[in-house]
C-alpha positions, 0 to 999 in steps of 0.5 A: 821884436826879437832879433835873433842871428842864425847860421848865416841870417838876421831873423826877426820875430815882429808881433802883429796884430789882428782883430785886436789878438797878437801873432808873432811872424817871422822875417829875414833880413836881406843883406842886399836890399836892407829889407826884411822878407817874410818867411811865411811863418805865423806863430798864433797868439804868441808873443816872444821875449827871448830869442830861441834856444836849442834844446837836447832834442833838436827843436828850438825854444823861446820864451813869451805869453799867449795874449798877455795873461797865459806864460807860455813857450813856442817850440820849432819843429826841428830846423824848420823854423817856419812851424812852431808849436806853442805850450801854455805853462799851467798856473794856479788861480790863486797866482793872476799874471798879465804880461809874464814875459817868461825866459827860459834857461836850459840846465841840460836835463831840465828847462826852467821857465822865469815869469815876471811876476805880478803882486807877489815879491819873487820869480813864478818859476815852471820845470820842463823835463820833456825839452818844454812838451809839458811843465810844472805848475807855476809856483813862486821861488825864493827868487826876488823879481820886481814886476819888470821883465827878466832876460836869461842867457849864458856868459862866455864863462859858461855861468848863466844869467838872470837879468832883472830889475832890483827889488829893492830898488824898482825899476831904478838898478839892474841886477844879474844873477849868476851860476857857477861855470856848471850851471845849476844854482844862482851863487851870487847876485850882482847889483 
């Protein structure tokens, strides 16, 4: 599941099953029984792996796949987070994928979709300048990525992050790459 704190709310976006298909459905935490209650929200297909992001435009996004090969995003409907819109990021057939696990990082003019990768050593990376509407054909950057999944995020300092799995070392040594305050490129990769 994703865990996401909201305003004044716990949500969880938990992922069930049926006839063998997933559907993400969205919950809230009720402070006062310590259980969650469905919000009535089904987000088809989708699986997410980030929490949502507001965009430029108003509308939240996040991250996922549709069924486990297709790297996808779901988009709100503005504030009311019980609809969401799902977008399939378009790939070559030259470029497989299963499990895409695809994060997003918002750089303000332009939203950049991370898919893991599989069978190739570096990040298949989609550009969105419409606020996710439609993007870029996944192509491979020059971004090492091990076939594990990425997180994103912003720190404190502004910079954002790339979290991964070092390539060098597999699944065994965690690196996290940078921007600078303003955003833009990675400048450096920690391990």
């Amino acid at each position: 599941p994703v865990i996401w704190s909201h305003e004044d709310r716990l949500l969880g976006f938990f992922v069930g099953w049926r006839d063998k298909r997933p559907d993400t459905e969205l919950f809230a935490l009720d402070d006062n029984t310590g259980r969650w209650e469905h919000l009535g929200a089904r987000i088809a297909g989708f699986l997410p792996f980030c929490p949502p992001q507001r965009m430029a435009d108003g509308n939240w996004v996040m991250g996922g796949e549709l069924g486990f090969p297709e790297p996808a995003v779901a988009i709100s409907q503005g504030e009311d987070l019980t609809r969401w819109d799902t977008v399939q990021l378009p790939r070559p057939e030259s470029l497989p994928m299963i499990f895409p696990e695809t994060q997003i990082i918002d750089q303000g003019d332009r939203l950049l979709a991370f898919c893991r990768p599989q069978h190739t050593p570096t990040a298949p990376v989609s550009e969105s300048r419409d606020c996710g509407r439609t993007w870029t054909e996944l192509q491979l950057s020059n971004f090492p990525l091990t076939p594990s999944q990425p997180f994103t995020g912003r720190l404190s300092t502004g910079q954002q992050y790339l979290m991964t799995d070092s390539l060098e070392e597999g699944r065994c040594l965690l690196s996290i790459a940078v921007t600078g305050p303003e955003g833009g490129l990675f400048r450096r990769i920690f391990k």
